[in-house]
DRENTIKE-47176 format. One record per residue: residue number from 1; residue in one letter; chain; x, y, z of N, C-alpha, C in turn. Coordinates in steps of 0.05 Angstrom, whole numbers, m for minus. Layout:
<rs>
> NUM | A | A | X | Y | Z | X | Y | Z | X | Y | Z
...
</rs>
This chain:
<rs>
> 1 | X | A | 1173 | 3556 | m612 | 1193 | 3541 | m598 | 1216 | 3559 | m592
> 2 | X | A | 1219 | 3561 | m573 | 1248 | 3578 | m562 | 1276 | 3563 | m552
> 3 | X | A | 1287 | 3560 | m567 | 1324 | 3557 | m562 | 1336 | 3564 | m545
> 4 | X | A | 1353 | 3561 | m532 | 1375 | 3572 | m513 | 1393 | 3552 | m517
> 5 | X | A | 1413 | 3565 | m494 | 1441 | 3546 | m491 | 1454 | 3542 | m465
> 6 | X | A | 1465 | 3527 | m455 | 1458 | 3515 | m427 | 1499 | 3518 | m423
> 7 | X | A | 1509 | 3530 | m414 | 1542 | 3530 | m405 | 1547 | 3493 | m391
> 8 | X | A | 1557 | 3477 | m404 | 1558 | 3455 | m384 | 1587 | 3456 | m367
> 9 | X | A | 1607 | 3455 | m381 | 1637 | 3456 | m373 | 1651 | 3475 | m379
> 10 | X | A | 1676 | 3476 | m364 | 1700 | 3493 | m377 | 1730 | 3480 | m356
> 11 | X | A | 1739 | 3460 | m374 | 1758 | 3449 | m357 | 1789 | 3450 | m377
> 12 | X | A | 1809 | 3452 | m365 | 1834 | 3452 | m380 | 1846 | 3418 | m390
> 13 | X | A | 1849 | 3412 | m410 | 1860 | 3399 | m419 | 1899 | 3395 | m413
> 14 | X | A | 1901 | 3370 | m407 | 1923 | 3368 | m399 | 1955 | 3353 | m420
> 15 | X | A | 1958 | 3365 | m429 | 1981 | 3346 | m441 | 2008 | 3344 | m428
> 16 | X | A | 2022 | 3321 | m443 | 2047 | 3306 | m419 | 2068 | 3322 | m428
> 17 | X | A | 2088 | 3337 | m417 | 2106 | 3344 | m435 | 2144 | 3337 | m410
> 18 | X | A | 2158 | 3322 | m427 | 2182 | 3313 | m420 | 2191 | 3337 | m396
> 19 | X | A | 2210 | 3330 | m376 | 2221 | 3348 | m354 | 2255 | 3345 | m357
> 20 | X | A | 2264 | 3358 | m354 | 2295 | 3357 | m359 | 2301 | 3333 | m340
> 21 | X | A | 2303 | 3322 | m319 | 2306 | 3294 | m316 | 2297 | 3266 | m327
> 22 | X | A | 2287 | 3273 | m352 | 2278 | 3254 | m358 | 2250 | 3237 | m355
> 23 | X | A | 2236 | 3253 | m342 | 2210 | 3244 | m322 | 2188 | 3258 | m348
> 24 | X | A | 2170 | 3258 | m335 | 2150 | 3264 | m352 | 2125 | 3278 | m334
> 25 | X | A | 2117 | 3307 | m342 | 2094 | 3316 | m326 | 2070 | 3328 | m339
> 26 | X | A | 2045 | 3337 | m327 | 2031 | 3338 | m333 | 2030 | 3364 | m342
> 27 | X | A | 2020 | 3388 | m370 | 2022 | 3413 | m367 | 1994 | 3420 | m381
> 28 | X | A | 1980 | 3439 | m371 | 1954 | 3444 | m379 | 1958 | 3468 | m408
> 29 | X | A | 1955 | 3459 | m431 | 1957 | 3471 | m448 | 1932 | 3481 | m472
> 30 | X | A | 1907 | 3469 | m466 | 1887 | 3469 | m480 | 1863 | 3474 | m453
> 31 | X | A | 1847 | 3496 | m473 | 1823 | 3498 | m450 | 1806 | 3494 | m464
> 32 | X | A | 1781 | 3474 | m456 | 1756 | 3474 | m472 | 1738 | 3485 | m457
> 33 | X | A | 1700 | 3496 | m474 | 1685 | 3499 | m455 | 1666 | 3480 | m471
> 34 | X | A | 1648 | 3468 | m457 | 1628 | 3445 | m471 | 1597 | 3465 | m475
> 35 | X | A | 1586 | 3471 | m481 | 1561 | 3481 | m485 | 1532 | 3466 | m509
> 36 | X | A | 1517 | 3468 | m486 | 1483 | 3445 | m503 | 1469 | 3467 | m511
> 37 | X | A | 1459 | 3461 | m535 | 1441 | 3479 | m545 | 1413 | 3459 | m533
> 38 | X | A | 1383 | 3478 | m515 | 1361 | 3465 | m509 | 1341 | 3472 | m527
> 39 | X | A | 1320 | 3461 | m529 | 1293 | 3475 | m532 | 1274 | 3472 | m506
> 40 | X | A | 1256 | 3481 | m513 | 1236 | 3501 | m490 | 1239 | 3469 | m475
> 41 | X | A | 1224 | 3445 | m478 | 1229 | 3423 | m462 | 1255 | 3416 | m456
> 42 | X | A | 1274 | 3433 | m454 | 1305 | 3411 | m432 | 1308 | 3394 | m451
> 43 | X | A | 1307 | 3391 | m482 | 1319 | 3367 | m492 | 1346 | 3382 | m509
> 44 | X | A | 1359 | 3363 | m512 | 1392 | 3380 | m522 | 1377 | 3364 | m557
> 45 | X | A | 1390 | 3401 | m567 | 1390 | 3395 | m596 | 1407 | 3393 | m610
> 46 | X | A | 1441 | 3398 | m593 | 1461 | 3404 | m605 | 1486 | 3404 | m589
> 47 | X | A | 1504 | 3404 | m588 | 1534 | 3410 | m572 | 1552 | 3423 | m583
> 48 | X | A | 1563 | 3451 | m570 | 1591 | 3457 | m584 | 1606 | 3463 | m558
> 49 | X | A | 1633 | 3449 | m573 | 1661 | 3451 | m557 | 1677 | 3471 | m570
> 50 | X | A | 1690 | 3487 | m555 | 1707 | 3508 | m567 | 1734 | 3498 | m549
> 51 | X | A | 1759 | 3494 | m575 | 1782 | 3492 | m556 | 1795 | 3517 | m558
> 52 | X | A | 1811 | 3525 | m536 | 1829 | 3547 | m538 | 1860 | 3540 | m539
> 53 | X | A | 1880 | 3546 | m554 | 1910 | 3531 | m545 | 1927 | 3559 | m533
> 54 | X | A | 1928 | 3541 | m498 | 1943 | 3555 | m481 | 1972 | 3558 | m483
> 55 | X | A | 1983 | 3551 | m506 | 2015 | 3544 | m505 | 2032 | 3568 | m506
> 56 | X | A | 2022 | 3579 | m528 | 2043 | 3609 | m527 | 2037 | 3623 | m492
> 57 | X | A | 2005 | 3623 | m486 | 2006 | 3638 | m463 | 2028 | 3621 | m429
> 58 | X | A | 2027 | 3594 | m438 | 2035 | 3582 | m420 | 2074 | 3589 | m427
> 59 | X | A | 2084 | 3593 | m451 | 2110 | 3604 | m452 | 2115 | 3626 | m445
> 60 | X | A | 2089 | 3649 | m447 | 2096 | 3675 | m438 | 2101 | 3673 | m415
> 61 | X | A | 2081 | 3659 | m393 | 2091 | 3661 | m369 | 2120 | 3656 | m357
> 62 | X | A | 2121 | 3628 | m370 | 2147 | 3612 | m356 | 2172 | 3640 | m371
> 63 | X | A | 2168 | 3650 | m396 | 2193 | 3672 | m397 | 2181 | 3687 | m372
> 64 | X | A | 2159 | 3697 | m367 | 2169 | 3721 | m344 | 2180 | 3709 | m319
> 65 | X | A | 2175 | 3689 | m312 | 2183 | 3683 | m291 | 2215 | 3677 | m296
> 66 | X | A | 2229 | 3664 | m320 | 2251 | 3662 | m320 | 2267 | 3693 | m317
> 67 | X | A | 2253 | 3721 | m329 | 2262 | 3737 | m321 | 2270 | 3749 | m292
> 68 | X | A | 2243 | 3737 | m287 | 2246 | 3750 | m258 | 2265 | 3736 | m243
> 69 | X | A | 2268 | 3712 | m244 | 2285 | 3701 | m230 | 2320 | 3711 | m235
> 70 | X | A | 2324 | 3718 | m261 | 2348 | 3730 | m279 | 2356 | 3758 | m261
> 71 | X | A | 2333 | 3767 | m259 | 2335 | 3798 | m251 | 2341 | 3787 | m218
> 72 | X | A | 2333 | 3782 | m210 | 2340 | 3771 | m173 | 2363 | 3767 | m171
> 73 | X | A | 2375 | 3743 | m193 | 2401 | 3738 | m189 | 2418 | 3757 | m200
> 74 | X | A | 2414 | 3774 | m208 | 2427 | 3801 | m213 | 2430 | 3822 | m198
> 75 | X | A | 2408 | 3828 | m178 | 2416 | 3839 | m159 | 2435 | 3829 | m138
> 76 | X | A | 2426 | 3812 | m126 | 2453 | 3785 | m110 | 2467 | 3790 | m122
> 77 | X | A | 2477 | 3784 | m144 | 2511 | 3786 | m153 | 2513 | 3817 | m148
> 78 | X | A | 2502 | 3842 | m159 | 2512 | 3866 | m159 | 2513 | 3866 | m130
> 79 | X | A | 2497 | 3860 | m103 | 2503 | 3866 | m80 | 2527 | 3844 | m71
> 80 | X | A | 2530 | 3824 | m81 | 2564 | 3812 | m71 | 2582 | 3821 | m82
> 81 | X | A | 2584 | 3834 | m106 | 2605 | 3851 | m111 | 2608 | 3866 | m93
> 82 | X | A | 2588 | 3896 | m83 | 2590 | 3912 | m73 | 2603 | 3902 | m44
> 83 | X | A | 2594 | 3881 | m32 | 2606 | 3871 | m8 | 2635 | 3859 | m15
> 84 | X | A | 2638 | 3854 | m35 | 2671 | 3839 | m36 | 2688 | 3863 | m46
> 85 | X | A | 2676 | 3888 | m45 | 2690 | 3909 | m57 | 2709 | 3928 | m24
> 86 | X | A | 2680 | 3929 | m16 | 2693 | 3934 | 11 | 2716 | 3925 | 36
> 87 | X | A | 2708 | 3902 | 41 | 2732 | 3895 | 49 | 2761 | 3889 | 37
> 88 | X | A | 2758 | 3898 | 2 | 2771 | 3892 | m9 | 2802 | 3925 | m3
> 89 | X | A | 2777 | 3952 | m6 | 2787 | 3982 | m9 | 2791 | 3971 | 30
> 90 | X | A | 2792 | 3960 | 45 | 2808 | 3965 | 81 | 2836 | 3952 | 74
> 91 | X | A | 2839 | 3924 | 61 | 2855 | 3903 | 60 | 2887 | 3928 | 39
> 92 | X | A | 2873 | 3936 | 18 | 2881 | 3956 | 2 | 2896 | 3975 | 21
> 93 | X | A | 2880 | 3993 | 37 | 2890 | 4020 | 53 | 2911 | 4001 | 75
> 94 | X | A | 2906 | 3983 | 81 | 2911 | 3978 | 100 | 2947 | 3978 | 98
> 95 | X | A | 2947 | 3956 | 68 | 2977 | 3946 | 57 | 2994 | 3969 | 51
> 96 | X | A | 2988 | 3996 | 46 | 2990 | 4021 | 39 | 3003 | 4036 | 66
> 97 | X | A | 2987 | 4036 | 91 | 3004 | 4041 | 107 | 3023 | 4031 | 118
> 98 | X | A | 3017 | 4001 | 116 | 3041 | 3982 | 133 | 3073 | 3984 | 107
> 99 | X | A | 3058 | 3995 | 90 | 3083 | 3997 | 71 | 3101 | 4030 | 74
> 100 | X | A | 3090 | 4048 | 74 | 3096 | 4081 | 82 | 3112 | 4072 | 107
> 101 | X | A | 3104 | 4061 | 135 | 3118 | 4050 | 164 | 3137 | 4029 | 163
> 102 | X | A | 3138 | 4015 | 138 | 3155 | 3994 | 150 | 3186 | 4011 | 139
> 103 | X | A | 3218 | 3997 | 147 | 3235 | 4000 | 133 | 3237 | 3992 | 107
> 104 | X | A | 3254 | 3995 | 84 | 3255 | 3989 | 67 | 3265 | 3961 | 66
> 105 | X | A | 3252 | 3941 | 63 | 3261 | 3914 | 62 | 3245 | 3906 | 34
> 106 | X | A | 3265 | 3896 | 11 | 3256 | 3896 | m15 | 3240 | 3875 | m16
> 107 | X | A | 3237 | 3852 | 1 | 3227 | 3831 | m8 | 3197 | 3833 | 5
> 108 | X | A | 3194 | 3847 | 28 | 3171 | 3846 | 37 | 3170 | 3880 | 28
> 109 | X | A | 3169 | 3896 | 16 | 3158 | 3916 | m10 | 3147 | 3907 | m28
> 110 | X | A | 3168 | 3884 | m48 | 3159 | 3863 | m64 | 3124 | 3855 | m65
> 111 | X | A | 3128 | 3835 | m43 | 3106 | 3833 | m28 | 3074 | 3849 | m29
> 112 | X | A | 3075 | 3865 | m24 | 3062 | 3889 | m12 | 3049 | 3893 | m41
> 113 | X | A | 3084 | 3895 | m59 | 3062 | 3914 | m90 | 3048 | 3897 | m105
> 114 | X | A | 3056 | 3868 | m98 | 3049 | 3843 | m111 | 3007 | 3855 | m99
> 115 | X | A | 3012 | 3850 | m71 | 2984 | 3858 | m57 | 2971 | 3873 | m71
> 116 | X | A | 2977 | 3894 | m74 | 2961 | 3923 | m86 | 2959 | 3921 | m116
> 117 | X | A | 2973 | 3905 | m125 | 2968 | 3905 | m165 | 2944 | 3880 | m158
> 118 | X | A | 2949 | 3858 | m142 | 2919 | 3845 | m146 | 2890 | 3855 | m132
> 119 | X | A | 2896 | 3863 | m117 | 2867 | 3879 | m112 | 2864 | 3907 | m132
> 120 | X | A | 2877 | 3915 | m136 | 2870 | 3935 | m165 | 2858 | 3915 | m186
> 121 | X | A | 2871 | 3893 | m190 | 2863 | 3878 | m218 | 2829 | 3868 | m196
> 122 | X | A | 2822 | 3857 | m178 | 2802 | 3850 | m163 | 2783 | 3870 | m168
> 123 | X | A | 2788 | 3903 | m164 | 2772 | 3918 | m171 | 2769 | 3929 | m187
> 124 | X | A | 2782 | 3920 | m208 | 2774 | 3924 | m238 | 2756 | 3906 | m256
> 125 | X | A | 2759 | 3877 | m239 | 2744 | 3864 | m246 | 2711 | 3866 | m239
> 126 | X | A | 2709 | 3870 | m210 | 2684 | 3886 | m204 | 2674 | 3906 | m213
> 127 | X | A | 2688 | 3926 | m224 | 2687 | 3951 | m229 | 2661 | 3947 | m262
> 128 | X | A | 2682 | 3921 | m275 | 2671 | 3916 | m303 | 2648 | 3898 | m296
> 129 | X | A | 2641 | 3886 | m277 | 2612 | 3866 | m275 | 2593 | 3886 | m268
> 130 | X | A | 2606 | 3915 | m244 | 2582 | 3925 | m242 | 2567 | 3943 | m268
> 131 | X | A | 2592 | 3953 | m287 | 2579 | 3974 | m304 | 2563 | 3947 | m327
> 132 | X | A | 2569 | 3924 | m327 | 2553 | 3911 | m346 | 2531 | 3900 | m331
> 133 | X | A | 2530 | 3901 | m308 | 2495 | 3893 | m299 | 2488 | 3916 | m300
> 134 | X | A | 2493 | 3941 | m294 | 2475 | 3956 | m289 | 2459 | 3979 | m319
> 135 | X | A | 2435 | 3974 | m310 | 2418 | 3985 | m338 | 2432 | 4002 | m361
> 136 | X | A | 2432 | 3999 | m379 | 2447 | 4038 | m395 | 2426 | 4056 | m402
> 137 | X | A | 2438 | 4075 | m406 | 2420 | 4092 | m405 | 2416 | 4099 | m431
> 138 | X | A | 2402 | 4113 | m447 | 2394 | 4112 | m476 | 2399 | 4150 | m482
> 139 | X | A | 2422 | 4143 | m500 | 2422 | 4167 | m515 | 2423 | 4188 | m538
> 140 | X | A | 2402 | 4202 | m530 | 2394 | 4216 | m556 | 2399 | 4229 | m564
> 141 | X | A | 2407 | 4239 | m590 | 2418 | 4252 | m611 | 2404 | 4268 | m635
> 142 | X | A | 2408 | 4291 | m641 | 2399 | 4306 | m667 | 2406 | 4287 | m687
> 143 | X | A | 2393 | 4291 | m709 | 2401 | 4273 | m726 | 2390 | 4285 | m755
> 144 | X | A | 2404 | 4292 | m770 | 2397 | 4302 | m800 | 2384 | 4275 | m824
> 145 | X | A | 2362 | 4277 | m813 | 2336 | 4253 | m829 | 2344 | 4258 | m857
> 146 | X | A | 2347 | 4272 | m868 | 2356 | 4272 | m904 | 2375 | 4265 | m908
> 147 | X | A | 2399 | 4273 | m889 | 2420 | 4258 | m898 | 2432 | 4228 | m880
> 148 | X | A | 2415 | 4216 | m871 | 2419 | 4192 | m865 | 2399 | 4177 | m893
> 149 | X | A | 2373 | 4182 | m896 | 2366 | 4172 | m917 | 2383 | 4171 | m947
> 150 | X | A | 2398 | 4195 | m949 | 2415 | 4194 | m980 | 2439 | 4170 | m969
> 151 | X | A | 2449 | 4175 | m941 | 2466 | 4154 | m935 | 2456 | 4120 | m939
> 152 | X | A | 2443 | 4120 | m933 | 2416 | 4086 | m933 | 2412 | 4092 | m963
> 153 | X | A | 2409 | 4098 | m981 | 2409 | 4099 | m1008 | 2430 | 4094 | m1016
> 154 | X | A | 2449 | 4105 | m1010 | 2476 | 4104 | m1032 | 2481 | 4074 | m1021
> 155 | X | A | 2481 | 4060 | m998 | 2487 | 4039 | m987 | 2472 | 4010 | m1004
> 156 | X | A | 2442 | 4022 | m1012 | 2427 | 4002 | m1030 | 2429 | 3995 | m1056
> 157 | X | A | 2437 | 4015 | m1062 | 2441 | 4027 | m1096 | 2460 | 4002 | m1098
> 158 | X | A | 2449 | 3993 | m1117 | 2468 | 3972 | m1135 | 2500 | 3981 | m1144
> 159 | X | A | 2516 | 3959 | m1137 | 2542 | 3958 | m1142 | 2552 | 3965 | m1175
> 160 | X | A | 2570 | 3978 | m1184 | 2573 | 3985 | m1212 | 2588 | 3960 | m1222
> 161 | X | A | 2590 | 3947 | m1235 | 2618 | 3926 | m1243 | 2627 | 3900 | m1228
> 162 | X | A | 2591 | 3885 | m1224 | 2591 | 3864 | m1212 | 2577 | 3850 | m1226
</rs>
C-alpha cells in the first residue's frame, strides 16, 4: 500500500483588528496550509493543518513603511529649509545695502538691525534643523582595551562602607 499526500489549500486567515477611528478592519495575520494524507485508492487517511503567525512579520512591514514614509518627510523638510534659506540670504543682502545708502536716520537704522538680528536668528534656526536631520557620521578612535577594562572594573567593584 503506498501513501502520499495531496497539498489541498493555503489561504491566509483573517483577524479584525480596531483602526484609529474607531472602525474596525480586516488584517491577515495567520497563514494556514490544509494537507490530506491518501492511500493508493484516493481515500484520505488523515489531515494536517499547519498554522503560521504572520504578526511580527506583518509589524515588520508596517515599521518599514513607517520609515520610509519618516525618511520622505525628511527630505521635504531639509529641501524647505534649503528654499526658505535662500530667499532668506537676498532679503538679508538686500537690507545691508539699503542700510550702507541710506542717510543716517536712527529710526529706520533701528529698523533695518531689528531686520538682520531676525533673519540671523531665522538662520540659525535652519542652520540647527539642518545639522539634526542630516546623518552623523561615526567616529573612530584608538582606544587602550586594558585600560578601559581596569576602568569598567573599578566602576563594578563593590562600594567600601555601604
Amino acid at each position: 500500500m503506498t501513501a502520499r499526500s495531496k497539498f489541498i489549500a493555503r489561504r491566509p486567515a483573517r483577524d479584525l483588528k480596531q483602526t484609529a477611528d474607531g472602525g474596525w478592519a480586516a488584517v491577515t495575520s495567520w497563514l494556514y496550509h490544509l494537507t490530506a494524507f491518501l492511500l493508493k485508492w484516493e481515500t484520505t487517511t488523515g489531515t494536517v493543518i499547519t498554522f503560521q503567525d504572520l504578526t511580527h512579520i506583518r509589524a515588520l512591514e508596517e515599521t518599514s513603511r513607517r520609515q520610509d514614509r519618516l525618511a520622505a518627510i525628511g527630505r521635504m523638510a531639509a529641501s524647505i529649509a534649503h528654499e526658505i534659506r535662500n530667499p532668506l540670504a537676498a532679503m538679508r543682502g538686500s537690507i545691508q545695502m539699503l542700510r550702507a545708502d541710506m542717510e543716517s536716520d536712527a529710526s529706520q537704522t533701528e529698523l533695518m538691525e531689528i531686520i538682520l538680528r531676525e533673519s540671523d536668528r531665522l538662520n540659525r534656526i535652519i542652520s540647527d534643523f539642518l545639522s539634526y536631520a542630516r546623518p552623523r557620521s561615526i567616529i573612530q578612535t584608538k582606544v587602550n582595551v586594558g585600560e578601559l577594562l581596569q576602568q569598567t572594573f573599578m566602576l563594578l567593584r563593590p562600594q567600601r562602607g555601604d
